[in-house]
N, CA, C and O of each residue as an XYZ file, in Angstrom:
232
protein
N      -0.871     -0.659    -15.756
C      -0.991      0.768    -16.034
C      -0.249      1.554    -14.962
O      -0.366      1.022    -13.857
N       0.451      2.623    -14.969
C       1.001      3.391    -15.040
C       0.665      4.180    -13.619
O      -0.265      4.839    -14.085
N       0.724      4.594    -12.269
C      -0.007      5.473    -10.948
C       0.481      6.493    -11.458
O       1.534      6.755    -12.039
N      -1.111      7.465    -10.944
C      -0.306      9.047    -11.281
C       0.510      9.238    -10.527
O       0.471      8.848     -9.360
N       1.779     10.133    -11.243
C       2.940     11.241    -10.631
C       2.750     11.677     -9.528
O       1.711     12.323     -9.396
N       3.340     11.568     -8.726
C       4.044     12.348     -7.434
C       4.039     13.601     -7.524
O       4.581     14.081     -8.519
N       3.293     14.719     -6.294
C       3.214     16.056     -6.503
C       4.637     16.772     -7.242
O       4.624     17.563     -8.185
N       5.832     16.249     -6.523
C       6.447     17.338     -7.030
C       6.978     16.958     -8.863
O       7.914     17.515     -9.436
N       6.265     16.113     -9.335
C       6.698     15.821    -10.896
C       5.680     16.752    -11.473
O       6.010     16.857    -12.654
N       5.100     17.151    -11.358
C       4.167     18.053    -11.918
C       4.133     19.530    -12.108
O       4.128     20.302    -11.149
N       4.109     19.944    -13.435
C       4.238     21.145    -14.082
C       3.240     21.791    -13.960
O       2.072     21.408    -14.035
N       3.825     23.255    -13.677
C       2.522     24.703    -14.099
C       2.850     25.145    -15.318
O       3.952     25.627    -15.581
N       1.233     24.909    -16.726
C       1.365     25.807    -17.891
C       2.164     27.365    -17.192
O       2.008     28.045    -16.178
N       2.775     27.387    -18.021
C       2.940     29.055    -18.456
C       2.334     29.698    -18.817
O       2.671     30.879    -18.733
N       0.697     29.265    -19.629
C      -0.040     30.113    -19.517
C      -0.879     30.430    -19.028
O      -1.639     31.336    -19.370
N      -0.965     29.460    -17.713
C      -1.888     29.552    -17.044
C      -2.027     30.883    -16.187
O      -0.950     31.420    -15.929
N      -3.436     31.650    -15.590
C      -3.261     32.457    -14.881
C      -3.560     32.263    -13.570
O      -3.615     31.099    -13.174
N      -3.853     33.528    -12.491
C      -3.942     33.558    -11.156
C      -4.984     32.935    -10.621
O      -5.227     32.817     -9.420
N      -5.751     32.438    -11.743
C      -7.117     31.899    -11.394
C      -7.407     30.976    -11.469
O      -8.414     30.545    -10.908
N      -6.568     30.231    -12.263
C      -6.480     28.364    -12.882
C      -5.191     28.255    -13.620
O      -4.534     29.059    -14.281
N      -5.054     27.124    -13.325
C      -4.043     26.793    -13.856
C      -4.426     24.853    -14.365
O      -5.177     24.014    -13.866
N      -3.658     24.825    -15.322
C      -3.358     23.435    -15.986
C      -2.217     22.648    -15.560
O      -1.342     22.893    -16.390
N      -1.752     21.806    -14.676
C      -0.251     21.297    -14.598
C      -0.371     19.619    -15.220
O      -1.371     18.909    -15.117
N       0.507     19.361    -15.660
C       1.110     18.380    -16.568
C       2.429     17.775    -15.542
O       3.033     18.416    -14.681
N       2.590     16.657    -15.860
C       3.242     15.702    -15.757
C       3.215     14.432    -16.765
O       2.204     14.091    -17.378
N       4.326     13.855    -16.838
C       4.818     12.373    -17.682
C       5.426     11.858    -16.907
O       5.847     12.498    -15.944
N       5.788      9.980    -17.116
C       6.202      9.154    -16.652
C       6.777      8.439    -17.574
O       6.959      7.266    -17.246
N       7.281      8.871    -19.077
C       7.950      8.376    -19.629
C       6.553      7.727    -20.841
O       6.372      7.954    -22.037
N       5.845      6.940    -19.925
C       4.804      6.534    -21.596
C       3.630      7.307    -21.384
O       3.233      7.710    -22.477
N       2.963      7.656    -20.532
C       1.635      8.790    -20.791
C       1.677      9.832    -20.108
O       2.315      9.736    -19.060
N       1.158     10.926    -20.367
C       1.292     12.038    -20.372
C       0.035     12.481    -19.616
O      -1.037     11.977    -19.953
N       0.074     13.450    -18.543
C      -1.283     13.334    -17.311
C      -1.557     14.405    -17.046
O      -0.612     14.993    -16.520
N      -3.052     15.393    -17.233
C      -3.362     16.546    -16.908
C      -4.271     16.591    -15.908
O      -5.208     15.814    -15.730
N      -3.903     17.699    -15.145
C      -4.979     18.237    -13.673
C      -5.863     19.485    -14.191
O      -5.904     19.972    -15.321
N      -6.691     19.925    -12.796
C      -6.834     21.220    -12.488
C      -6.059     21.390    -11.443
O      -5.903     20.406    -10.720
N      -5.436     22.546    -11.116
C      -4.593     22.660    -10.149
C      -5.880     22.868     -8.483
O      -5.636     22.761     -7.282
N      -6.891     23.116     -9.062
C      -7.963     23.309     -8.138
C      -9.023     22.279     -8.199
O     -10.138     22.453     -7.708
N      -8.639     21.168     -8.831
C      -9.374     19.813     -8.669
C      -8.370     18.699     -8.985
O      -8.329     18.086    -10.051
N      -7.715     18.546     -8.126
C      -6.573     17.636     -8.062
C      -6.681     15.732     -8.461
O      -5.932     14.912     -8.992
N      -8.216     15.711     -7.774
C      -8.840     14.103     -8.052
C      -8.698     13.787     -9.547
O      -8.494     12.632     -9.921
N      -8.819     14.924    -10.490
C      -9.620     13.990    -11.695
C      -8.503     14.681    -12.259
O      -8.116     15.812    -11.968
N      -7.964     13.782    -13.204
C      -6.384     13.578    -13.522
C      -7.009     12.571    -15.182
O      -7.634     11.511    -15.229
N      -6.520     13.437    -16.298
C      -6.287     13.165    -17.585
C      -5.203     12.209    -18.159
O      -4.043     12.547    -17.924
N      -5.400     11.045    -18.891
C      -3.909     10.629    -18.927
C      -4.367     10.423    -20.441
O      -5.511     10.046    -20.697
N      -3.326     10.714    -21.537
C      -2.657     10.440    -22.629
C      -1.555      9.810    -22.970
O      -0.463     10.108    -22.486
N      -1.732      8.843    -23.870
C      -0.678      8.712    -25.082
C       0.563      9.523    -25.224
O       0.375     10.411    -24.393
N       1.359      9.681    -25.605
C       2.426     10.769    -26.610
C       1.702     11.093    -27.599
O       1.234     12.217    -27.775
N       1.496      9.762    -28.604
C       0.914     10.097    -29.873
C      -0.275     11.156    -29.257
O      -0.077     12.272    -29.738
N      -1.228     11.147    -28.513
C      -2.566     11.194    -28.622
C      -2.367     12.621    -28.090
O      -3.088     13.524    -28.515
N      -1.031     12.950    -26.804
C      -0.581     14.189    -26.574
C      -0.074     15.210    -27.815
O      -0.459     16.377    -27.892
N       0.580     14.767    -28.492
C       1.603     15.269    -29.569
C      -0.130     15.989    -30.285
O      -0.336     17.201    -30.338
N      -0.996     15.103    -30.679
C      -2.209     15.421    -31.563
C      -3.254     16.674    -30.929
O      -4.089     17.352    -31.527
N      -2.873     16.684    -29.570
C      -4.033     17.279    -28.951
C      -3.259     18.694    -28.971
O      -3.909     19.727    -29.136
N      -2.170     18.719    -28.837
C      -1.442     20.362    -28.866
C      -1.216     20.627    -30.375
O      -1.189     21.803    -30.741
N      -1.061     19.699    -31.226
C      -1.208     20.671    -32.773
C      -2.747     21.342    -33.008
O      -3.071     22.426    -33.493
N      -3.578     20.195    -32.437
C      -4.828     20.782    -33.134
C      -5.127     22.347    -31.656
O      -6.335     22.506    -31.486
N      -4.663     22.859    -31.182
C      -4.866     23.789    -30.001
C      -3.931     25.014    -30.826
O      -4.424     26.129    -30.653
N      -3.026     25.013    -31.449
C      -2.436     25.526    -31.916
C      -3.230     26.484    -33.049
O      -2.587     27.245    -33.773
């Protein structure tokens, strides 16, 4: 399996605001979400399972 991303691979949503934010990173096969204010606990997805989780948010 896959170590999480290296700080600087990691994205700030755009929609995030001044108060929280969501950043994202990939490594090519899964796809890995933070809190930008709880850095430890780190989300990892699929593509498929990514691709599914932003239609149904939509």
């Amino acid at each position: 399996m896959a170590g999480t991303p290296q700080p600087g691979n990691w994205r700030t949503s755009t929609y995030s605001g001044a108060d929280g934010c969501v950043e994202v990173a990939h490594d090519g096969h899964l796809v890995y979400v933070r809190d930008s204010k709880s850095r430890t606990a780190t989300l990892r997805f699929g593509h498929p399972q990514w691709t599914r989780l932003l239609r149904s948010l939509k």
